[in-house]
mmCIF file as gemmi writes it, N, C-alpha and C atoms, coordinates in Angstrom:
data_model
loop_
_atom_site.group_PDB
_atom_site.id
_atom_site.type_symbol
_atom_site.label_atom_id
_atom_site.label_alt_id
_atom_site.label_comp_id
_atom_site.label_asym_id
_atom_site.label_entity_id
_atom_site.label_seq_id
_atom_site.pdbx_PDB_ins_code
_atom_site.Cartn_x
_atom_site.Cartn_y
_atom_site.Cartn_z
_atom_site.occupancy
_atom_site.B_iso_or_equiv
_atom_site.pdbx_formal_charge
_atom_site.auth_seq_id
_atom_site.auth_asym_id
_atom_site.pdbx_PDB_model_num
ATOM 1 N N . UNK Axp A 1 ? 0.839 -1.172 0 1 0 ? 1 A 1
ATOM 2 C CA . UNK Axp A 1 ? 0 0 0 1 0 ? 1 A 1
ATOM 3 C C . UNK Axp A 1 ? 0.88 1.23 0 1 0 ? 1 A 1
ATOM 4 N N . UNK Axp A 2 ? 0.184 2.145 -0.517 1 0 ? 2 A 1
ATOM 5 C CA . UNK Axp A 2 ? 0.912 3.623 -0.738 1 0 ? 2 A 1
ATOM 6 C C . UNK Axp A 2 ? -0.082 4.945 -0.143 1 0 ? 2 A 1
ATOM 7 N N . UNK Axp A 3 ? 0.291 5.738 0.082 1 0 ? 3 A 1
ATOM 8 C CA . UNK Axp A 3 ? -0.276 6.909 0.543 1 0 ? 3 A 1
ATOM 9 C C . UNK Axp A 3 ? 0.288 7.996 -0.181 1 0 ? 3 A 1
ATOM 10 N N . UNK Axp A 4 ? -0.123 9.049 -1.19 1 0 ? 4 A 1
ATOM 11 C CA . UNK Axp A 4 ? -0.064 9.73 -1.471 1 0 ? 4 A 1
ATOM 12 C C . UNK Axp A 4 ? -0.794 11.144 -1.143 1 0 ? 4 A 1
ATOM 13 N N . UNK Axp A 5 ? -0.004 12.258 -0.651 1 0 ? 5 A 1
ATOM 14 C CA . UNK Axp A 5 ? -0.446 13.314 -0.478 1 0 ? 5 A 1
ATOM 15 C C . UNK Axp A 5 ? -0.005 14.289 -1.702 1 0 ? 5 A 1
ATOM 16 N N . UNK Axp A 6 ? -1.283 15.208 -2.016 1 0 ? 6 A 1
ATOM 17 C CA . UNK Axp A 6 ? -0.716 16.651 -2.639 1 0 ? 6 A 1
ATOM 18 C C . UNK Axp A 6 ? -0.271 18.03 -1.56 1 0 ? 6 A 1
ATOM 19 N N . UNK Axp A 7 ? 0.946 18.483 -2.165 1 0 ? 7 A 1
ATOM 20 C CA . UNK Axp A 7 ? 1.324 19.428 -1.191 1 0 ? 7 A 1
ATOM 21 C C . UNK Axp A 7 ? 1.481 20.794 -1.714 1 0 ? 7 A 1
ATOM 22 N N . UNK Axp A 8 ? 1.745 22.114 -1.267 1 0 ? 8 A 1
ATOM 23 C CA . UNK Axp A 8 ? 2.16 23.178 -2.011 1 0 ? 8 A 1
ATOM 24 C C . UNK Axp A 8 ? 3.554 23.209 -1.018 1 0 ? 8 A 1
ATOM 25 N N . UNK Axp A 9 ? 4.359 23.999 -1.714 1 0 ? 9 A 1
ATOM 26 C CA . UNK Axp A 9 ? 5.801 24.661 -0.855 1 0 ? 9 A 1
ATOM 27 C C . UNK Axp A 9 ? 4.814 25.842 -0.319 1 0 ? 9 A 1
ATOM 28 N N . UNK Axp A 10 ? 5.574 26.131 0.84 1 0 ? 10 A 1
ATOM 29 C CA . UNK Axp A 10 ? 4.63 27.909 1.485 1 0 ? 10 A 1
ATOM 30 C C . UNK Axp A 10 ? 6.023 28.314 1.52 1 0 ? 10 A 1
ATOM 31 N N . UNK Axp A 11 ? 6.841 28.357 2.082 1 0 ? 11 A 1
ATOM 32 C CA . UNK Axp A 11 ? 7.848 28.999 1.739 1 0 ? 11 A 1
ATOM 33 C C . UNK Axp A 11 ? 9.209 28.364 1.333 1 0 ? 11 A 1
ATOM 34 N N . UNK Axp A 12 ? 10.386 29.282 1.198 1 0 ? 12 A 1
ATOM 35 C CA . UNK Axp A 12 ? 11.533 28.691 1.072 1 0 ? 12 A 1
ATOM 36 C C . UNK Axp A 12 ? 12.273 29.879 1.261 1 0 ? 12 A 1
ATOM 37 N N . UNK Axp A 13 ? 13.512 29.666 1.725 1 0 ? 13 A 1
ATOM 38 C CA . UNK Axp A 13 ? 14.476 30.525 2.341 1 0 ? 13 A 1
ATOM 39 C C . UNK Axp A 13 ? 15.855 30.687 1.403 1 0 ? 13 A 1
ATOM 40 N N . UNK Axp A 14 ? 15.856 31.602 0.739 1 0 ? 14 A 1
ATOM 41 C CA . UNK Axp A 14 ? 16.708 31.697 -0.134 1 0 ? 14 A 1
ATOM 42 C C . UNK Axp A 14 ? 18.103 32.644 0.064 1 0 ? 14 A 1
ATOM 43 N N . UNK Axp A 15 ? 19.236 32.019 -0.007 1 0 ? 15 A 1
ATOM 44 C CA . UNK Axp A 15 ? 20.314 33.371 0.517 1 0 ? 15 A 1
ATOM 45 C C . UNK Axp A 15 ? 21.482 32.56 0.058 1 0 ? 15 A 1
ATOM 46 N N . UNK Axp A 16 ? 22.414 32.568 0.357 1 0 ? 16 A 1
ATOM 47 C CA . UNK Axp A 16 ? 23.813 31.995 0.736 1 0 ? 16 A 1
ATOM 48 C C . UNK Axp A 16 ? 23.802 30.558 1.086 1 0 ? 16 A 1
ATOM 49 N N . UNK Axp A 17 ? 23.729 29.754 0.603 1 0 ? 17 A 1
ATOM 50 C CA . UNK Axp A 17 ? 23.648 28.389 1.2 1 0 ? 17 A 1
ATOM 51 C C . UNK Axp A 17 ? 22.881 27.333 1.23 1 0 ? 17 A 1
ATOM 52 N N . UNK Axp A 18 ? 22.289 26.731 2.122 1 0 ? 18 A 1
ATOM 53 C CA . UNK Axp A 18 ? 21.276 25.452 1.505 1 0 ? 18 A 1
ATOM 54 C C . UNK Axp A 18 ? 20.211 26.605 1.535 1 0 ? 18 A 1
ATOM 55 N N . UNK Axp A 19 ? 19.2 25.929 0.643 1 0 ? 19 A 1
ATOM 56 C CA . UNK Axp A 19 ? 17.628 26.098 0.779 1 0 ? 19 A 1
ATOM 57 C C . UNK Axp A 19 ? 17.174 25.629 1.552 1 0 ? 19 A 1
ATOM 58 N N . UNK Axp A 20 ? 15.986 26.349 2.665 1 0 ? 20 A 1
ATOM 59 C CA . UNK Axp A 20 ? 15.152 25.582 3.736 1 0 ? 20 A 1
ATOM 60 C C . UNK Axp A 20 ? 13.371 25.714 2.791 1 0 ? 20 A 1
ATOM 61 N N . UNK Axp A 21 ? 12.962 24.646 2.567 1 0 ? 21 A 1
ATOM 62 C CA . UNK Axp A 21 ? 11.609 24.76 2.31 1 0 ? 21 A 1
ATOM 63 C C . UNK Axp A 21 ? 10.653 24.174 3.162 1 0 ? 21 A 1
ATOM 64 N N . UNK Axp A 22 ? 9.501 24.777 3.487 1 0 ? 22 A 1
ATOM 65 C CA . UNK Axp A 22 ? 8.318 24.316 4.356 1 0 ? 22 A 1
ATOM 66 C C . UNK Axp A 22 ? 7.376 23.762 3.258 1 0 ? 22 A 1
ATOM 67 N N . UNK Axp A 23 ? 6.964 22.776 3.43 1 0 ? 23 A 1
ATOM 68 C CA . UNK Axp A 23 ? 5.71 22.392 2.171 1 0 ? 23 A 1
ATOM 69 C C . UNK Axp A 23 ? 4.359 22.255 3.744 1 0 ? 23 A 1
ATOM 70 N N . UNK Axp A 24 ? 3.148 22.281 3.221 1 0 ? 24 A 1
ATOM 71 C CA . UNK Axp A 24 ? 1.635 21.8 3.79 1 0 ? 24 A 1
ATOM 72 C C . UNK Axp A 24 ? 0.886 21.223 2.775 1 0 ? 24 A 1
ATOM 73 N N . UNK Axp A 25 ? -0.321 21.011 3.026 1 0 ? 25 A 1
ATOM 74 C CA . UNK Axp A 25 ? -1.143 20.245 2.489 1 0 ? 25 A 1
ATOM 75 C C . UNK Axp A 25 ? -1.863 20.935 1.316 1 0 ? 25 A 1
ATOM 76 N N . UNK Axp A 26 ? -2.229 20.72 -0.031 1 0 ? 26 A 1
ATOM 77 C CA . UNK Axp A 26 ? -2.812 21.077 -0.597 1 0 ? 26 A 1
ATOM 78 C C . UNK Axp A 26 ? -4.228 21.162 -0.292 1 0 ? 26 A 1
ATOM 79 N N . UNK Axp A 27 ? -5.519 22.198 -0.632 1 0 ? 27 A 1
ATOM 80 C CA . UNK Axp A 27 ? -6.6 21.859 0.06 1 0 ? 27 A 1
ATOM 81 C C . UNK Axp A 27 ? -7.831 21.909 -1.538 1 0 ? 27 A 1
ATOM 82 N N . UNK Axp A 28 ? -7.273 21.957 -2.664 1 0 ? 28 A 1
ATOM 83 C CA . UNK Axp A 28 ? -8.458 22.486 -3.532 1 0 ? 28 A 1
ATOM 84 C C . UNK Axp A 28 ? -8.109 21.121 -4.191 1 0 ? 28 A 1
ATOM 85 N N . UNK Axp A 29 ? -10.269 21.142 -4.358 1 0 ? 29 A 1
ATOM 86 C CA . UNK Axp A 29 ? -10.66 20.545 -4.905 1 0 ? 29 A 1
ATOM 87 C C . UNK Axp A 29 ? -10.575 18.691 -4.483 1 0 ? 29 A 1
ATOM 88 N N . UNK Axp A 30 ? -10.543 18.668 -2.671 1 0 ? 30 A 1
ATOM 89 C CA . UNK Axp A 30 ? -10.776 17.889 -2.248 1 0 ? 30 A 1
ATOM 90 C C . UNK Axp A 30 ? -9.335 16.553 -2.066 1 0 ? 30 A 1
ATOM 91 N N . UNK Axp A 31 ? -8.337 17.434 -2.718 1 0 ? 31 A 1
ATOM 92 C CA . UNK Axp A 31 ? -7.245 16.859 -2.668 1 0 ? 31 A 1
ATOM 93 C C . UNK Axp A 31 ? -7.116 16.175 -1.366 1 0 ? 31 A 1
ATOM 94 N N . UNK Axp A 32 ? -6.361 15.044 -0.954 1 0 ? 32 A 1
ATOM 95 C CA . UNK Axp A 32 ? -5.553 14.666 -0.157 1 0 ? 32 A 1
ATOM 96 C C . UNK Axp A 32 ? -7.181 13.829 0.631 1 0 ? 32 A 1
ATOM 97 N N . UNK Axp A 33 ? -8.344 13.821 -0.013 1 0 ? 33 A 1
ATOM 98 C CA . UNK Axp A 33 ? -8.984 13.407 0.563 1 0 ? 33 A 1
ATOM 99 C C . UNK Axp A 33 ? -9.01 11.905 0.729 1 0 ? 33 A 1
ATOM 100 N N . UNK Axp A 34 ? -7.842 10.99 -0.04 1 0 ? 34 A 1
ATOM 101 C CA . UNK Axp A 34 ? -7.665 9.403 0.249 1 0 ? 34 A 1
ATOM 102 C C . UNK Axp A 34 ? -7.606 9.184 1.387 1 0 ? 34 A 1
ATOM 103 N N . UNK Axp A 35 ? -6.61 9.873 2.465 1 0 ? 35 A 1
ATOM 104 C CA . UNK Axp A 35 ? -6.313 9.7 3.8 1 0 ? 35 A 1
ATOM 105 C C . UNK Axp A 35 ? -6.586 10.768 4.416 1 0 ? 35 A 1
ATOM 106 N N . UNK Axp A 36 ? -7.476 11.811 4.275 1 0 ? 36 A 1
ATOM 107 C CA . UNK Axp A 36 ? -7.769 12.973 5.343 1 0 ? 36 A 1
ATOM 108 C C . UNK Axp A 36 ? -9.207 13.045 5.281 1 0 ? 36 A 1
ATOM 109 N N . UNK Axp A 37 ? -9.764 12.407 5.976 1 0 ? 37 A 1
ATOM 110 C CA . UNK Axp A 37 ? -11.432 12.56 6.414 1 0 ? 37 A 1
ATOM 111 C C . UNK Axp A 37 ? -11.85 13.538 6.864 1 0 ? 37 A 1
ATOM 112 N N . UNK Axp A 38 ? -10.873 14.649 7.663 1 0 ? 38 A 1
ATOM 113 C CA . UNK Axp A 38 ? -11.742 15.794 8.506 1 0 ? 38 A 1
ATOM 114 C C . UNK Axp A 38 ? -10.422 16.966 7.329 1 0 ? 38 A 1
ATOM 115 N N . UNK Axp A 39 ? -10.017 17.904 7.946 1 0 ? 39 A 1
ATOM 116 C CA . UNK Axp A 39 ? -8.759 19.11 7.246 1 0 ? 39 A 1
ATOM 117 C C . UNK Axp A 39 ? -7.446 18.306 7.361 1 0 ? 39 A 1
ATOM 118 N N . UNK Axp A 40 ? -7.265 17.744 6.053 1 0 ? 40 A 1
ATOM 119 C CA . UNK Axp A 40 ? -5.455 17.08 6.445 1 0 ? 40 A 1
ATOM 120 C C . UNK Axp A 40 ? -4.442 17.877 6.933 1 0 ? 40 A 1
ATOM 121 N N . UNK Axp A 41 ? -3.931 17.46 7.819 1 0 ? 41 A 1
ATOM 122 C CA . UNK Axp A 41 ? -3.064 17.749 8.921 1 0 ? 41 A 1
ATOM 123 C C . UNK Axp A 41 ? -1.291 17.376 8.014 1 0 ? 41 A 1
ATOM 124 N N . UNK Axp A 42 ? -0.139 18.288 7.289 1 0 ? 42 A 1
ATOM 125 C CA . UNK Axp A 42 ? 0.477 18.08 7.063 1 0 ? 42 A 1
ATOM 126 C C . UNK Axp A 42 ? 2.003 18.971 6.925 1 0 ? 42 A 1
ATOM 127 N N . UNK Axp A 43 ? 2.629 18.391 7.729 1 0 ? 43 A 1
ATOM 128 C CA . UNK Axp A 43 ? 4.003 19.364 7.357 1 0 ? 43 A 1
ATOM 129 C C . UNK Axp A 43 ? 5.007 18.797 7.139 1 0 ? 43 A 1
ATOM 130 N N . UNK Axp A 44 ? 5.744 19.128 5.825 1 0 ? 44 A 1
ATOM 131 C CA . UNK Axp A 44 ? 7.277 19.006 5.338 1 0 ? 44 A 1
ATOM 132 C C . UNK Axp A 44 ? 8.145 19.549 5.501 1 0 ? 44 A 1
ATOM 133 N N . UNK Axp A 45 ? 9.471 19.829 5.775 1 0 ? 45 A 1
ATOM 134 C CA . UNK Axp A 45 ? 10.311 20.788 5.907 1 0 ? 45 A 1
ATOM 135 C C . UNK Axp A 45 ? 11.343 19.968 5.154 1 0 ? 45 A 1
ATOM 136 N N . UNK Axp A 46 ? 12.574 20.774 4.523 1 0 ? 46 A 1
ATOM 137 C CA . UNK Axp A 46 ? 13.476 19.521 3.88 1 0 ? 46 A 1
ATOM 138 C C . UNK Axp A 46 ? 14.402 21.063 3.256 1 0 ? 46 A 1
ATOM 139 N N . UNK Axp A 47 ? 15.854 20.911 3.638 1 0 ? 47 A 1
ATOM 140 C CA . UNK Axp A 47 ? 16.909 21.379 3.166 1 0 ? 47 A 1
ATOM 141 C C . UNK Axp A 47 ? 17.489 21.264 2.516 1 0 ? 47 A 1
ATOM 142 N N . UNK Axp A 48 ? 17.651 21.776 1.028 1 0 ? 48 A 1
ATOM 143 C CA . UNK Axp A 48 ? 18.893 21.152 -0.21 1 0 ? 48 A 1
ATOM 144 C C . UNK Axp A 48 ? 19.674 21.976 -0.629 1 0 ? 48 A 1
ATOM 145 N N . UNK Axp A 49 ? 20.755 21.725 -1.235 1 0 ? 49 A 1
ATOM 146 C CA . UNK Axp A 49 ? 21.552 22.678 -1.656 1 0 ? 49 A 1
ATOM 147 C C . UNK Axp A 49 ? 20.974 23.378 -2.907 1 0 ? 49 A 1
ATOM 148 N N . UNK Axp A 50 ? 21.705 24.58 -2.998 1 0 ? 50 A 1
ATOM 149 C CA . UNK Axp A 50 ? 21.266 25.722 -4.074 1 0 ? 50 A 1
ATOM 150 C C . UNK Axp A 50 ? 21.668 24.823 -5.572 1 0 ? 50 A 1
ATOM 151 N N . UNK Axp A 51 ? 21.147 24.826 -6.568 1 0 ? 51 A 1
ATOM 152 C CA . UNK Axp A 51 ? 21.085 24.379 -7.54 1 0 ? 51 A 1
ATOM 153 C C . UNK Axp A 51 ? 19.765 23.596 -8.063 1 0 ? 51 A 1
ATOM 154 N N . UNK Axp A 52 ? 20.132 22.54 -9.186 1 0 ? 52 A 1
ATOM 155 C CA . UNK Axp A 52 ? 18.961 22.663 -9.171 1 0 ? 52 A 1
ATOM 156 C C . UNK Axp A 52 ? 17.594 21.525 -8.824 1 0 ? 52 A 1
ATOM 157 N N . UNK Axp A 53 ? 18.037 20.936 -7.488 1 0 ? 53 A 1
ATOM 158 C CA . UNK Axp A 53 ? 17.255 20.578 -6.277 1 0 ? 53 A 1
ATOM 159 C C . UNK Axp A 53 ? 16.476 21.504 -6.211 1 0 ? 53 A 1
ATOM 160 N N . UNK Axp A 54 ? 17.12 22.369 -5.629 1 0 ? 54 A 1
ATOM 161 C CA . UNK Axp A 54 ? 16.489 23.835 -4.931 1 0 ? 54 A 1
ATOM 162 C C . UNK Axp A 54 ? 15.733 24.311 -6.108 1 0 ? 54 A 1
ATOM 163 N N . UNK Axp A 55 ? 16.241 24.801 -7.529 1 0 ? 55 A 1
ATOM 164 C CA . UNK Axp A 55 ? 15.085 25.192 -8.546 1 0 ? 55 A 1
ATOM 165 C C . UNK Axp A 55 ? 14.031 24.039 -9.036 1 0 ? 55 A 1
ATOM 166 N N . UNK Axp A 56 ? 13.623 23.474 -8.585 1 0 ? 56 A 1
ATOM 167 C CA . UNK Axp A 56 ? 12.497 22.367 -8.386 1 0 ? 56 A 1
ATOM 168 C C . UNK Axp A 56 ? 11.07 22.994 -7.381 1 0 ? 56 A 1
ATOM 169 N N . UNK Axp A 57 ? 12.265 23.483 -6.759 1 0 ? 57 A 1
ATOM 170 C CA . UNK Axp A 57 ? 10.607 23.424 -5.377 1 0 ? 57 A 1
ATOM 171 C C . UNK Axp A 57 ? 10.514 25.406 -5.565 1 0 ? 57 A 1
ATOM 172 N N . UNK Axp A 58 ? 9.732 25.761 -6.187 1 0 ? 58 A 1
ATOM 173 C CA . UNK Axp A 58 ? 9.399 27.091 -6.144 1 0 ? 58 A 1
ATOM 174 C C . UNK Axp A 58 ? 8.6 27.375 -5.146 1 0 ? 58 A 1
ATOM 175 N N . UNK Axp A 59 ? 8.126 28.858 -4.628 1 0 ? 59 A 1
ATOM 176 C CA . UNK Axp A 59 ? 7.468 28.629 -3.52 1 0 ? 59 A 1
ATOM 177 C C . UNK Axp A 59 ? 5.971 28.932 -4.717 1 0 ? 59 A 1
ATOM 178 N N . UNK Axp A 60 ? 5.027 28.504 -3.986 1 0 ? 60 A 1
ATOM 179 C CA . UNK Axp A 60 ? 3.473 27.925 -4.727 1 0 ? 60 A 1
ATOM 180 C C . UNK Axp A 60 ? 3.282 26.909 -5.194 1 0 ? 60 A 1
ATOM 181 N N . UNK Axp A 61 ? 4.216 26.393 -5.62 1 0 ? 61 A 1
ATOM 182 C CA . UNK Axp A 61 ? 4.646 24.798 -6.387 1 0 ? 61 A 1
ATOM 183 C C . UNK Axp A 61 ? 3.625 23.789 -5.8 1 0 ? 61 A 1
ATOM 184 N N . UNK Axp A 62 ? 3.262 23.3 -6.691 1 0 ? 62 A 1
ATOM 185 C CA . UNK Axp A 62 ? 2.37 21.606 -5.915 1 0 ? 62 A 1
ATOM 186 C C . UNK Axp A 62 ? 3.053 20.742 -6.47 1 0 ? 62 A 1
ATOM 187 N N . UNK Axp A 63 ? 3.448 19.96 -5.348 1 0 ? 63 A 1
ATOM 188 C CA . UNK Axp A 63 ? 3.884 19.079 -5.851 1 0 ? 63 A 1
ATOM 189 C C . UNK Axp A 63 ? 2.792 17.348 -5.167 1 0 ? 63 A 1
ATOM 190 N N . UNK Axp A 64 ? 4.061 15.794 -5.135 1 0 ? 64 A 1
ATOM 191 C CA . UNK Axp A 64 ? 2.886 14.773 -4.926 1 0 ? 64 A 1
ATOM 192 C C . UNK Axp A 64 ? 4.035 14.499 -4.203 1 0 ? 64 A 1
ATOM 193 N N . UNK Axp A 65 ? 3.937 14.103 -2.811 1 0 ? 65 A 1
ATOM 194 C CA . UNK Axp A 65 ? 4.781 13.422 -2.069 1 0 ? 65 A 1
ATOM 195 C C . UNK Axp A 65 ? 4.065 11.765 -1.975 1 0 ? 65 A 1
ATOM 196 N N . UNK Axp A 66 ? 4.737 10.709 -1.944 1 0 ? 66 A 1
ATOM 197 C CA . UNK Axp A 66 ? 3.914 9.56 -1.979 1 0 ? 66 A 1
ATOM 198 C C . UNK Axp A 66 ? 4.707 8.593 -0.93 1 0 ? 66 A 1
ATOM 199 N N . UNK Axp A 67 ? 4.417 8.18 -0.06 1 0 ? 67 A 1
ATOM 200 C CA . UNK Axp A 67 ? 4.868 7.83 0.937 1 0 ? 67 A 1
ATOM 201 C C . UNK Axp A 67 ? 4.558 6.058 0.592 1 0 ? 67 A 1
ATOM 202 N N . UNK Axp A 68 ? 5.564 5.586 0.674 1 0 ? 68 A 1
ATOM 203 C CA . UNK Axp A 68 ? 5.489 3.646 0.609 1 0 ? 68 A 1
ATOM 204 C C . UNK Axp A 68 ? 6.23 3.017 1.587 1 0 ? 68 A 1
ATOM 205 N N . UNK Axp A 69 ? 5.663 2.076 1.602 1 0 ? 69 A 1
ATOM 206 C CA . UNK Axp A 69 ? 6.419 1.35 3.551 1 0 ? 69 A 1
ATOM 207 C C . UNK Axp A 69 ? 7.545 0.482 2.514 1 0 ? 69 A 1
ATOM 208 N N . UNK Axp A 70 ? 9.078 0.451 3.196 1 0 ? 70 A 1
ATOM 209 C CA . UNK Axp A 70 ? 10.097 -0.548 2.835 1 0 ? 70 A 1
ATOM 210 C C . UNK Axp A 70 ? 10.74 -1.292 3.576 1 0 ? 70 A 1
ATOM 211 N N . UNK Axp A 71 ? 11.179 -1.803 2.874 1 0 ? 71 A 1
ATOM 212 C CA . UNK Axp A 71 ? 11.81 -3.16 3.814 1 0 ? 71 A 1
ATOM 213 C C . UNK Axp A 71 ? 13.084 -3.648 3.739 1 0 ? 71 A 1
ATOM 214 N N . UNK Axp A 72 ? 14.216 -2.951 5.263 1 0 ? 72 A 1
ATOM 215 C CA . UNK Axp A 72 ? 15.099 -2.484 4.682 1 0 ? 72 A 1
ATOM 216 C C . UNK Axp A 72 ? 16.069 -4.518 4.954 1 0 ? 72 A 1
C-alpha cells in the first residue's frame, strides 16, 4: 500500500547556502482526501543545496509526495 499526499511549498528561504523549504497540504478541490477525512493535517520541511534541487521546489509549487512502507 501507498499513501499519497498533494502538497504546495509555502515557503523557502533563499540566501547563501542550503535552501530551507516548508511544504503543507494542498486543500483544492478535495485533494488529499484518500487519507484525510476531517482538514489534512500536514508538514514538510526539507533542506537542499542551491542548484537545481532547490530550482524544483518554487514557492506555490504543488507538488505529490507519496509515501510507501520498505523493507530495509
Amino acid at each position: 500500500m501507498q499513501v499519497t499526499a498533494k502538497a504546495q511549498v509555502n515557503s523557502r528561504s533563499d540566501g547563501p547556502g542550503p535552501v530551507v523549504l516548508s511544504m503543507g497540504p494542498d486543500y483544492q478541490d478535495g485533494r488529499n482526501a484518500e487519507w484525510a477525512a476531517a482538514t489534512p493535517a500536514l508538514s514538510i520541511s526539507m533542506t537542499v543545496q542551491e542548484g537545481p534541487a532547490a530550482d524544483f521546489f518554487e514557492q506555490g509549487s504543488k507538488i505529490t509526495v507519496t509515501f510507501t512502507r520498505t523493507e530495509d
